[in-house]
N, C-alpha and C positions, 0 to 999 in steps of 0.2 A: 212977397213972402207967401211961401204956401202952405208955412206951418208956423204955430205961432207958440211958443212955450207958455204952459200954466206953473201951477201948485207942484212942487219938487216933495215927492215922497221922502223924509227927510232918513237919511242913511241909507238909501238904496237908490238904484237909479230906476225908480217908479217915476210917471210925472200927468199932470194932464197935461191935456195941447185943444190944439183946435186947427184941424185941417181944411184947410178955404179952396173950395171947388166953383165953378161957375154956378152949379146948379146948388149951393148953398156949402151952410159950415158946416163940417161932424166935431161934434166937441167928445177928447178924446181923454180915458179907455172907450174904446165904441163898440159893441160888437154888430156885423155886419151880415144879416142872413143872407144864405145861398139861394140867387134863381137859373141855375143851372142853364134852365135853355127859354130864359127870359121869362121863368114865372119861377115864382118860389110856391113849390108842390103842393096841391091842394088850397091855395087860398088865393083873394085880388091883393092886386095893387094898395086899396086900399086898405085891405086888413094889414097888410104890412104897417102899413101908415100910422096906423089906429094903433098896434101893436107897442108903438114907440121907435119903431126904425128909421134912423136917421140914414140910410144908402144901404144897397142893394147888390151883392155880386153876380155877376154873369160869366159865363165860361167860352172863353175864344172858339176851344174843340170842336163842343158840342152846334154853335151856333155859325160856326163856317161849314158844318156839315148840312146842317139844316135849320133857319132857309136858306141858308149863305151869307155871308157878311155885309155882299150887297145889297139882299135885300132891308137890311135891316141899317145900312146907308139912306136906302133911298127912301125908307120912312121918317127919317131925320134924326137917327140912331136909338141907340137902346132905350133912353128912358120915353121918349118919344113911343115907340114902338108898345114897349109895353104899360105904357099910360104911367110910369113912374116919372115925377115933378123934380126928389130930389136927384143927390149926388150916386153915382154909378162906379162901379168897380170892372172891370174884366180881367180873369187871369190870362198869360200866353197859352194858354195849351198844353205845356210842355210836362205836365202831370197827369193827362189822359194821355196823352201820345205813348207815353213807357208805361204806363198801370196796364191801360189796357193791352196797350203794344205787348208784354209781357204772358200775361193772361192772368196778372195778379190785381184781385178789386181792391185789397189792403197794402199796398206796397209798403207802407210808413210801419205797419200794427206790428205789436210783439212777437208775435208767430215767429217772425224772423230774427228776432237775438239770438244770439250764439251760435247764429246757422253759418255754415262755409259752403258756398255752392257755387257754380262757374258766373262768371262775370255778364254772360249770354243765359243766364236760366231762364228759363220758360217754365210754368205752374203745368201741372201733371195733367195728361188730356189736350191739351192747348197748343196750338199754331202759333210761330214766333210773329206776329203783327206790324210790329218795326223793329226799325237799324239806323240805328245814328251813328254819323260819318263826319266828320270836321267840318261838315259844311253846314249839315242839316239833318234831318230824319225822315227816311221813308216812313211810311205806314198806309196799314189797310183799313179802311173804316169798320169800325163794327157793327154799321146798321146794312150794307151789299159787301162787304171785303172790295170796293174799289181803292185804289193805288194814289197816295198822297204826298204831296213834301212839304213840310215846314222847312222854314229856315231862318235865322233871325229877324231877316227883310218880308217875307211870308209873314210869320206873324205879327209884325210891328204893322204892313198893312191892313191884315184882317182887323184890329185891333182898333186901326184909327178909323177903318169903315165902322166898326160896330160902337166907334164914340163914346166909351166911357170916360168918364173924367179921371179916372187912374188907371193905368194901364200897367203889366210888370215884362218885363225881358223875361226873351226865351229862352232858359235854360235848360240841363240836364237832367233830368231827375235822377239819382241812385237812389240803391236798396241797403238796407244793413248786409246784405249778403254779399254786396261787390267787394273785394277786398280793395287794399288799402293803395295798392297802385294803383288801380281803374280809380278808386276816388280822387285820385290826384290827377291820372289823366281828364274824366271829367270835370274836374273845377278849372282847368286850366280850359280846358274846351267851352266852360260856360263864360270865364274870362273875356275870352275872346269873341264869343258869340254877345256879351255885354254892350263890348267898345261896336259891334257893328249894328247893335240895337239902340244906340244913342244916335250912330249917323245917320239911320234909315228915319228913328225920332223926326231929328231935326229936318231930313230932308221930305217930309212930308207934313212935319206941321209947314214949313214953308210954301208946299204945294195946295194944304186947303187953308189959310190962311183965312180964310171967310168961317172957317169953322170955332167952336172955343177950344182953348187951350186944355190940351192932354197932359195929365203929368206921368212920368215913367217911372215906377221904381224898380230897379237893378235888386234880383234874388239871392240871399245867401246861401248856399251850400255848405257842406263839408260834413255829412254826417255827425258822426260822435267824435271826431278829429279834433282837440281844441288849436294844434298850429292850423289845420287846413281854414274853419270857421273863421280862427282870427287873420287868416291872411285873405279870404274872400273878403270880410268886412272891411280891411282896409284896400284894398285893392278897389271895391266895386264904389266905398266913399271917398276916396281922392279921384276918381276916373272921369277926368273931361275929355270930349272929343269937340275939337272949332266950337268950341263953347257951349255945349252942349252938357250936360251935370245930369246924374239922378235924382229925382224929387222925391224919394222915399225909397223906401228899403223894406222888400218880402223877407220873409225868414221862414225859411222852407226845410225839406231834404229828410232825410232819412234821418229819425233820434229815438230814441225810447225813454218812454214817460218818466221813467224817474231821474234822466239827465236833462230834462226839459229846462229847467231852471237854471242850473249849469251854463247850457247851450246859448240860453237867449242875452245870460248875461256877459257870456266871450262876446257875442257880435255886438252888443249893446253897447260894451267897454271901447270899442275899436271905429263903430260909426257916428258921423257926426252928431251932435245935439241937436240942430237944426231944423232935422229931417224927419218925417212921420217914419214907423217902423211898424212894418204890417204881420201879424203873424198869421202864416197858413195853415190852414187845418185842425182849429183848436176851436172845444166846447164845454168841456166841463169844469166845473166851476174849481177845484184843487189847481187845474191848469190854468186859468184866468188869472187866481192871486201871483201862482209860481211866475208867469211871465209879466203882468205887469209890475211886478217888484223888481224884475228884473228889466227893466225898460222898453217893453213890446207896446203899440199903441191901439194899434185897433184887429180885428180878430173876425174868422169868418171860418164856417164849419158849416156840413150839409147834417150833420146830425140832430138838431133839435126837430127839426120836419121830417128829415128817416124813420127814426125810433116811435114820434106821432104815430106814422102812419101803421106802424104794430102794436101800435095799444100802450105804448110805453109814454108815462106822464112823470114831468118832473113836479117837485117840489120840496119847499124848503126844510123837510122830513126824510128828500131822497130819492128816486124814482118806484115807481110803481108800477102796475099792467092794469090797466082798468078793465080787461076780460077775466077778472079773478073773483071766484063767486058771492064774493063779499060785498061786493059792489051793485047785486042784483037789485036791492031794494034800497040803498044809500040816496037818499033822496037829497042830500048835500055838494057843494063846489069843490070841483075837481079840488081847490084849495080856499081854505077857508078866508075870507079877507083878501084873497085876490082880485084883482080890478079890470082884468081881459074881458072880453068879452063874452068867450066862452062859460067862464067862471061867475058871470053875473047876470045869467039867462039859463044856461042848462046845471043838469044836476048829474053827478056820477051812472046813476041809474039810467039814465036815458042818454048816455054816449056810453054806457055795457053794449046797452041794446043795441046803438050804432053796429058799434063794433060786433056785436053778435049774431045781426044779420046781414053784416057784410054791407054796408051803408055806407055809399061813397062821404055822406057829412058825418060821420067819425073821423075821417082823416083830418077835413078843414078845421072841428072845431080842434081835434086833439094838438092840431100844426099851432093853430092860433093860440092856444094856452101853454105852449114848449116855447114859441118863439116871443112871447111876453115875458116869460121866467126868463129867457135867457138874456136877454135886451136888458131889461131891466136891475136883472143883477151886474150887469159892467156898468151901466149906468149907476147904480148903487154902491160901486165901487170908484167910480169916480168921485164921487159926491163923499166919499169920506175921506177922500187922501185932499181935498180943498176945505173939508171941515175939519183933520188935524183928527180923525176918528179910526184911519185906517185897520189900526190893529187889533183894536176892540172889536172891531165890523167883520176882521178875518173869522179871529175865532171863534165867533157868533156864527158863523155863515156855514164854517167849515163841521165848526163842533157837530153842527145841528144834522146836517149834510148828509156825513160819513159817521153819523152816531151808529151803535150797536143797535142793529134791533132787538 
């Protein structure tokens, strides 16, 4: 078993779990920082550590482009490579390949509700970068515009080179803006590209066989479509090939924030209980509750280390800019009673300063006190759906949150 059920959110399909990897357990809600291109921005390995992060994402795209997937083979994979001990994530690729393929950095964000634009849009200024075709997707890299293809088999090998302990199929990514036919030709196109990401699975864990076991989880699609989501989800959790199964389940694609809830709980309804259910691209804490109530299991988002790096500090009051002249002489923790590191050594005044002269340790500390907050509150949320506290905990968390100033 690679997922084990806990504590049942009662009347909702919240739950904890605990997902069992070679390189240990995540006990789950979990949330998972982003290390992009095998470091999570501005800080080590071990401040991750220290943070309370229990696994680590890494990005197929970025890391086949450079240093190459083999090279990070031949160091004895990701966590190897970049001195991380525990469990490892990588996504397929297939959300840089069309973001950037496109020339849009926010493909998912609001911008685009209620937009109608051709199914080939390209963002204004911009070079169309890729073309996905039933097979696979050209694309130009955006570090020389050299000529690339993924394909289902392409990224399931880069993938098993770069050795994370969970790995997702290659899909399609759409936009809110593709209309409703292109969404359905795409889901069926990611369909397809599923059942050939199980074979290629199997027929390479077969080939490194010396290596540990990889688990695969198959992506849901479907935008804001509730038949299309509910027919990904059962299609991608009934789908064996010569015995070959997905071992969890991404929940991805194009939605807007306030169907979030909605959304995760069609796939949720339709995929097995069995399975860990990963949600992509999610960080703020309103979206934590709405999806784990809804049955999402662990969570990963490049935003807590982003907004760091602007000066932007969360906490349990809201977020803030610590460049705001208030802060000049605030000789107090980013947050009172927090236990980072950051928080129980430096003092507001003296990461202004960071930040005010442009000081590469304003990022690390501001990364290390975002991604403690953020850790910590799904852990904090775990801990009260198994102490029978969850609802109290919501609006405590939320009230405080999203209070008026």
């Amino acid at each position: 078993m690679n997922f084990t059920l806990g504590t049942r959110l009662e009347g909702k399909l919240g739950r904890t779990g605990t997902i069992h990897t070679p390189h240990g357990d995540i006990r789950t809600p979990a949330f998972i920082p982003v290390g992009t291109k095998a470091t999570v921005k501005a800080v080590t390995p071990e401040e991750v550590a220290e943070v309370g992060a229990q696994a680590v994402l890494a990005n197929a795209y970025h890391l086949y482009l450079q240093p190459g997937s083999d090279v990070v083979d031949e160091a004895g994979g990701l966590g190897a490579f970049m001195n991380w001990p525990g469990p490892t994530f990588t996504d397929s690729g297939g959300f840089q390949v069309m973001s950037l393929g496109s020339g849009f950095k926010k493909v998912l964000s609001e911008e685009f509700s209620g937009k109608t634009l051709a199914d080939d849009a390209v963002a204004d200024g911009k070079e169309r970068l890729a073309n996905v075709d039933d097979d696979g997707v050209w694309f130009r890299s955006h570090l020389n515009g050299d000529l690339h293809r993924f394909t289902p088999e392409i990224s399931m090998r880069i993938q098993h080179e770069l050795g994370a302990d969970i790995i997702f199929a290659f899909d399609e990514l759409t936009t809110l803006m593709n209309s409703r036919g292109y969404q359905e030709e795409a889901l069926e196109r990611t369909r397809l590209w599923a059942e050939r990401c199980l074979v290629a699975h199997k027929d390479l864990t077969r080939e490194r066989a010396d290596k540990p076991y990889q688990q695969l989880f198959g992506v849901i699609q479907g935008a804001q479509y509730e038949d299309l989501r509910r027919k990904a989800a059962r299609d991608l959790g009934a789908m064996e090939v010569d015995g070959q199964r997905f071992d969890g389940f991404g929940i991805g694609g194009a939605l807007e924030k306030e169907n979030l809830a909605t959304i995760v709980g069609w796939v949720s309804e339709e995929l097995p209980e069995d399975r860990a259910r990963h949600m992509l691209g999610i960080s703020e804490p309103d979206d934590f509750f709405a999806c784990i109530e809804n049955g999402a299991d662990t969570f990963d988002c490049v935003n807590p280390s982003r907004v760091a790096r602007n000066a932007a500090i969360y906490s349990p009051d809201g977020r803030f800019n610590i460049t705001r002249a208030e802060f000049k002489r605030d000789f107090s923790p980013l947050v009172d009673g927090c236990e980072c590191y950051t928080c129980t050594h430096y003092s507001k005044a003296y990461i202004h300063h960071l930040f005010k002269a442009k000081e590469i340790l304003s990022s690390t500390l501001a990364t290390i006190h975002n991604e403690h907050f953020t850790v910590k509150l799904v852990d904090s949320i775990r801990a009260s759906i198994e102490d029978g506290t969850y609802w109290e905990f919501k609006d405590q968390v939320l009230g405080r949150f999203y209070a008026t100033k």
